[in-house]
Backbone as CSV, one residue per row, in Angstrom:
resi,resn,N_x,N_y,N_z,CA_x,CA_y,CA_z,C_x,C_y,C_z
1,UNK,97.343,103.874,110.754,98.526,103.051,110.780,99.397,103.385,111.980
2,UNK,99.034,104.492,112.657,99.876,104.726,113.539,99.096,104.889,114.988
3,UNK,97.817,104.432,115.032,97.067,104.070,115.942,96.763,105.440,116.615
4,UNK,96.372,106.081,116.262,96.150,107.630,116.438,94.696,107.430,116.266
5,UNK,93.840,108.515,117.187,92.293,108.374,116.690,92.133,109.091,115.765
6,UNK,91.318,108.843,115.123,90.472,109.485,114.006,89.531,110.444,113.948
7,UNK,89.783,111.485,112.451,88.873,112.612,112.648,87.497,112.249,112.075
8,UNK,86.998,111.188,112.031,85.949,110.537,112.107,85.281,109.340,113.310
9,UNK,83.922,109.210,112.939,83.657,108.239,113.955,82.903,106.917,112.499
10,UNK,82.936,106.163,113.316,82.209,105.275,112.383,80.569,104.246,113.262
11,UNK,80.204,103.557,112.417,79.026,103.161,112.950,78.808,101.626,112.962
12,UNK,77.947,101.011,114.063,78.293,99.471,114.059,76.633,99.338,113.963
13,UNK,76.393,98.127,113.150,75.287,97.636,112.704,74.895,96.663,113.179
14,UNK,73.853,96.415,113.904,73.802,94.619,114.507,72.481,93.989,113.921
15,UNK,72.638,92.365,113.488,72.535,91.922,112.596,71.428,90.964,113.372
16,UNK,70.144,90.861,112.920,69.321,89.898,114.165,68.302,88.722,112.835
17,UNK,67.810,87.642,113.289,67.206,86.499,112.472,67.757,86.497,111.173
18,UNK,66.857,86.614,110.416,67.675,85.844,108.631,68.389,86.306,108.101
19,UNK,69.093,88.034,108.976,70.156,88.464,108.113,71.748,87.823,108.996
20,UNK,70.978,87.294,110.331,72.356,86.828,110.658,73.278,85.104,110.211
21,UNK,71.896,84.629,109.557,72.187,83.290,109.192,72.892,84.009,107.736
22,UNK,72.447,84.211,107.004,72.853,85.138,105.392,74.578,85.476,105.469
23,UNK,74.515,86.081,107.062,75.953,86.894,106.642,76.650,85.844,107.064
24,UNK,76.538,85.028,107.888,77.046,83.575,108.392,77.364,82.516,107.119
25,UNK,76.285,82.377,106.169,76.474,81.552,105.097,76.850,81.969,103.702
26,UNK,76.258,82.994,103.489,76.160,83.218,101.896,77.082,84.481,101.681
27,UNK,77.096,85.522,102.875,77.465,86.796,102.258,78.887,86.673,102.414
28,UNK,79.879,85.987,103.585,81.147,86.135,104.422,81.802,84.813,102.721
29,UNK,82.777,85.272,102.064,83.286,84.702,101.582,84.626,84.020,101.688
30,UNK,85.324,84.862,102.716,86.407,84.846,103.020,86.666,85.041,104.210
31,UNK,87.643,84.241,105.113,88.656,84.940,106.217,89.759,84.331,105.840
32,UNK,90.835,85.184,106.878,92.597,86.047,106.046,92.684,86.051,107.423
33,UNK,94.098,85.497,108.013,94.257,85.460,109.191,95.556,86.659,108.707
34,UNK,95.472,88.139,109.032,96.671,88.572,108.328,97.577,89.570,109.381
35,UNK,98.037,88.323,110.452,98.835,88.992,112.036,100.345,89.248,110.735
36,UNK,100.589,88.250,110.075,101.900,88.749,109.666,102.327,89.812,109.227
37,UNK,100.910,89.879,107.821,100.969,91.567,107.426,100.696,92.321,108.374
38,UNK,100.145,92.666,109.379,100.338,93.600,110.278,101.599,93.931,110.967
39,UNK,102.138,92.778,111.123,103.865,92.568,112.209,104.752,93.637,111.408
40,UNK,104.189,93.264,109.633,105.542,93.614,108.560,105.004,95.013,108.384
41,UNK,103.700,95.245,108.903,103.594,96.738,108.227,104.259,97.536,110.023
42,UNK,103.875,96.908,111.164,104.217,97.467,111.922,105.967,97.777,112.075
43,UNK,106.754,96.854,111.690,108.090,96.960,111.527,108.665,97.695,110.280
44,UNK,107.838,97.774,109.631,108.380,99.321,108.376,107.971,100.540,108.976
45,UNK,107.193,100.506,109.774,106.515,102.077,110.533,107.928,102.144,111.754
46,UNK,108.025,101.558,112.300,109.528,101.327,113.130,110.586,102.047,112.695
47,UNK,110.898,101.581,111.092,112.076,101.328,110.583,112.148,102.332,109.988
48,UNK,111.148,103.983,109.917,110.698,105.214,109.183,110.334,104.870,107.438
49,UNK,109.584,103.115,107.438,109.787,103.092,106.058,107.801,103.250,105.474
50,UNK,107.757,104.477,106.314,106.260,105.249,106.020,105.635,104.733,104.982
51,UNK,105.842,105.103,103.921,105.563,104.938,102.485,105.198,103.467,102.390
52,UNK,106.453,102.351,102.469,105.814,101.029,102.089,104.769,100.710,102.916
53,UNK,104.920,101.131,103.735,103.765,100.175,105.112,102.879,100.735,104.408
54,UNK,102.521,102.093,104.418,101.201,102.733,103.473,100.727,101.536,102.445
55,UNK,101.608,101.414,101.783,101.494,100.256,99.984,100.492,99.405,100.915
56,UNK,100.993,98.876,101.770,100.532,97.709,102.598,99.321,97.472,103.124
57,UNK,98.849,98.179,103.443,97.471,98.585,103.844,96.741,98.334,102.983
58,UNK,95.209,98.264,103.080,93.999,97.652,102.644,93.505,99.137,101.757
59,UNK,92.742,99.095,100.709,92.135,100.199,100.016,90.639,100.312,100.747
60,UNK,90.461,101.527,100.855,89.251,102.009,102.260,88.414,102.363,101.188
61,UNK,86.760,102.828,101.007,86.489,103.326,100.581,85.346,103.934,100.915
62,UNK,84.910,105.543,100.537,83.719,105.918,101.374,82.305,105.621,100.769
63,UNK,81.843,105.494,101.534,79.928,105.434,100.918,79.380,106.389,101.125
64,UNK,79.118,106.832,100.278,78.336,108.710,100.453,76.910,108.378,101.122
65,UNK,76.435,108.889,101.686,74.393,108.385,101.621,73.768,109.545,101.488
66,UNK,72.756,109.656,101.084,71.797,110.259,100.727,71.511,111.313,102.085
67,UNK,70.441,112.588,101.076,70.378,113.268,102.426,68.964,112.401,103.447
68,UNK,68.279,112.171,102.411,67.446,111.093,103.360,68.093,110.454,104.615
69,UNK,68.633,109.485,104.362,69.394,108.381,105.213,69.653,109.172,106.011
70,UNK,70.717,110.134,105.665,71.033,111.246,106.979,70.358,111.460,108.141
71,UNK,69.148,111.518,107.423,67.878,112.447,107.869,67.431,110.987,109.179
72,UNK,67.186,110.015,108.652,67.127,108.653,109.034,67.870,107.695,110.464
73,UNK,69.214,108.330,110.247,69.614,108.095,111.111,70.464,109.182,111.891
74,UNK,69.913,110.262,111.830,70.311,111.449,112.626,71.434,111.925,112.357
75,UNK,72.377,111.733,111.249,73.608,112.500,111.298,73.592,113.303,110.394
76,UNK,74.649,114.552,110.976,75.096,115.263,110.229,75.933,115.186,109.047
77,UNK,76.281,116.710,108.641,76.971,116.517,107.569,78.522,116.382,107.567
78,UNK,78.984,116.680,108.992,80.050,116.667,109.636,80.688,115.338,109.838
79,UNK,79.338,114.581,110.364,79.837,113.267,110.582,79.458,112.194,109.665
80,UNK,80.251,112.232,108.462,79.362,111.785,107.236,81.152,111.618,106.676
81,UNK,81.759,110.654,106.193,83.193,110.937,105.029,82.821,110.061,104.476
């Protein structure tokens, strides 16, 4: 929220033939154009109003994987939340 990097990294997946038509049609249920909520969370971070902007924000959640997968795609246990 405060545009600071992170003590993580994350990973990007690219999507090629029938899974890109899938996520195009069937899987994407929704878009949320949501510049406002960002404006309002950025102007409570302004305003020292920490806490609500927090409320404001989206619920994150982690996916554990297996030690396989790990194994699979080379990461550690470090770089794993």
């Amino acid at each position: 929220m405060y545009f600071n990097n992170l003590n993580y990294r994350s990973i990007q997946v690219g999507l090629t033939g029938i899974a890109v038509e899938k996520y195009v049609n069937d899987w994407i249920v929704s878009i949320e154009d949501i510049s406002d909520k960002c404006r309002g969370i950025n102007y409570l971070i302004s305003d020292k109003k920490t806490e609500e902007a927090r409320n404001m924000l989206p619920l994150e959640n982690i996916y554990p994987i297996t030690d396989n997968v790990r194994s699979i795609i080379f990461a550690s246990e470090q770089t794993i939340y």
